[in-house]
N, C-alpha and C positions, 0 to 999 in steps of 0.2 A: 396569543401564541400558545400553540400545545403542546402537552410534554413533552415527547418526541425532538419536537424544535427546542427544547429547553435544553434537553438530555443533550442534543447535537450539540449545541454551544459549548458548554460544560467541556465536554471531549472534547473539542477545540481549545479551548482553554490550557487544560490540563497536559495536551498532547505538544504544543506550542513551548509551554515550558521545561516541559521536560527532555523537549528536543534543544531548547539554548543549553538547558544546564549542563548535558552531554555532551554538546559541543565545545563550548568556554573551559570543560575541564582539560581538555588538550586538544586545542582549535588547529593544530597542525596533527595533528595523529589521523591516520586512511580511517584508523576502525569508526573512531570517535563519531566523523565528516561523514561516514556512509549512512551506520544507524541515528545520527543526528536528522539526517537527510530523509532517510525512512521515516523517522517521524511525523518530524516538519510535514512530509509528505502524505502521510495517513492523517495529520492535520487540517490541511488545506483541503482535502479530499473529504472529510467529512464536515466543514465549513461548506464545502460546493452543493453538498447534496444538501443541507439545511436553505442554503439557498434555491435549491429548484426545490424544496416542498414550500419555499415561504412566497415565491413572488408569481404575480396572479398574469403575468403578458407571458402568453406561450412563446414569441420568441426569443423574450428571455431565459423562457425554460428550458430552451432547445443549446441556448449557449454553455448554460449553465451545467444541463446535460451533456451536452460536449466535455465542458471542464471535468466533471470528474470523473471522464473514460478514461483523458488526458492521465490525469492526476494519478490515479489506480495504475497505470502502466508505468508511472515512474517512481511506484512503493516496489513493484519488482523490478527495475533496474534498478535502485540504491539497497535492495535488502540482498543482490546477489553481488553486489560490490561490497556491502560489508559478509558475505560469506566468504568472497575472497581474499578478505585483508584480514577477519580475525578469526583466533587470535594472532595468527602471522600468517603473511600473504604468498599464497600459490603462484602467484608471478608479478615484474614491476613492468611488464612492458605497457606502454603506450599504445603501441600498435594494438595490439592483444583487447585493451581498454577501450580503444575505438570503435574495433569491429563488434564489440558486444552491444557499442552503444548503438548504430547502425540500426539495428531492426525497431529500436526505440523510434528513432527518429519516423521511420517506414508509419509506426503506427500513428504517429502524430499526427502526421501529413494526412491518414487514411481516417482521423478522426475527424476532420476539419471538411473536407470534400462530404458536399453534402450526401445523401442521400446512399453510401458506403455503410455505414455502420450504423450512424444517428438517422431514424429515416423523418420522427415527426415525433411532437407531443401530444397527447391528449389528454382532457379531463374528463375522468370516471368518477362515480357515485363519491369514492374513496378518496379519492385525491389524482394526480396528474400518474402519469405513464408514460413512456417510452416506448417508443414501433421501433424495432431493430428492424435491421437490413440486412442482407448473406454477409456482409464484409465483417460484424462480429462473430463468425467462426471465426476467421482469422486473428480476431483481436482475443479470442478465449486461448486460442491455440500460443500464441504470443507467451499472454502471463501465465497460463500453466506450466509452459516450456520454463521459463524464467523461475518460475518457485520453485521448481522440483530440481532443475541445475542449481539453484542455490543450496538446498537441505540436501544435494547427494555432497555437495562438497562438504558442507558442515559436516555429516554423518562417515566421512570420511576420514575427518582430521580426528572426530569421536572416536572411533575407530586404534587411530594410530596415538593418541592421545595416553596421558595417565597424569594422576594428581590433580593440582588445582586446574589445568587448563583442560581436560578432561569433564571434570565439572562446572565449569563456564561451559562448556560446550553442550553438553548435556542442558543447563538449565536454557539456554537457549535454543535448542531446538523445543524442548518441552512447552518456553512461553511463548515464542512468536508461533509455532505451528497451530495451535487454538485461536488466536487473531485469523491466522489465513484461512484454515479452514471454514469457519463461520463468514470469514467475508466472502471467501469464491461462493459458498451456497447462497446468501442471501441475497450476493449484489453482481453477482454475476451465473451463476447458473439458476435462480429462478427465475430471474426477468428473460433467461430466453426460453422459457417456457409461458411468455406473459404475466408472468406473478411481479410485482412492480410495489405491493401493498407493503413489503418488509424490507424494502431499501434502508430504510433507515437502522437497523437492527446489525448488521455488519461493522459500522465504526464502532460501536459498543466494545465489541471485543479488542480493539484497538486499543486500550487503555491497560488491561489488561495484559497484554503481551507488551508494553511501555513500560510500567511499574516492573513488571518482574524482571525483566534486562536492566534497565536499570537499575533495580538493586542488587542482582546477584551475577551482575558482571561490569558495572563500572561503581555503582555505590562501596561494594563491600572492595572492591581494587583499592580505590583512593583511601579506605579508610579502617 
């Protein structure tokens, strides 16, 4: 096993736990459930990708590649659901919650249908790759859409904010926006230029914007 696959593990690990510990600390709280969910899910999401660099049958690679287009599109709907719940929620409707989830769904659907998004794998010198197909514009246009409606809300309650919740808002725009940024370039705007070699260098930062939310918005709360 290479480092790389090592280092992925590891973030798995680390991201897994810290996503229970967030949640169990108030398993009924919106905030807790969304960034618990975020992780979980930048979790699984980098377990998928240590799986398509580890297994050698290309259609496994292809599923596996599927999973974590999957996976990545549901780290921005749970991180613009906890933009909307903390630290207190811009609206309780249902409805409202539905329709956001709606275009989620849309992408699923258009990640599963073959030759949409995911068009084939191949092996290069370097290791495997991914042929995209026209239908990831759409899928970029998606999670862009989604990050950036999530941090205009954050940076809005910033905004309107003072005192402690002020700075919860602050350190969390400060930690998770370094996670995202480094992930849409690595794992999602170089592979649509064919660069496929740095996939793995995205969940990395995942960890990073995990520790810090976690400490300076639910660790230092409870204690």
């Amino acid at each position: 096993m290479d480092t790389q696959n090592i280092l992925l593990l590891i973030i798995t690990g680390i991201n897994f736990v810290l996503a229970a510990t967030i949640y169990f600390r108030n398993y009924r709280g919106h905030v807790n459930i969304a960034f618990g969910l975020t992780i979980f899910a930048a979790a699984t999401w980098t377990f998928e990708i240590y799986m398509f660099r580890s297994v050698t049958d290309l259609n496994q690679a292809i599923i596996w590649a599927k999973a974590f287009y999957l996976t990545a599109n549901l780290i921005a709907l749970f991180f613009l659901f906890f933009a909307i719940s903390f630290p207190y929620p811009i609206f309780t409707s249902l409805t409202k919650r539905l329709l956001i989830i709606f275009p989620t769904i849309i992408i699923v659907v258009l990640v599963f249908i073959p030759h949409v998004i995911v068009e084939d794998v191949v092996i290069q010198t370097w290791g495997k790759e991914v042929r995209l197909n026209s239908g990831y514009f759409i899928y970029i246009a998606y999670f862009i859409s989604y990050v950036i409606w999530a941090y205009s809300i954050l940076l809005k309650k910033f905004l309107k904010s003072e005192g402690i919740i002020r700075d919860q808002l602050k350190y969390t725009i400060f930690g998770t926006i370094i996670g995202f940024i480094f992930g849409t370039i690595f794992d999602l705007l170089l592979p649509l230029f064919g660069n496929y070699k740095l996939i793995s260098i995205g969940p990395y930062f995942t960890v990073f914007a995990s520790f810090f939310i976690y400490y300076f918005v639910f660790f230092k709360k409870y204690n």
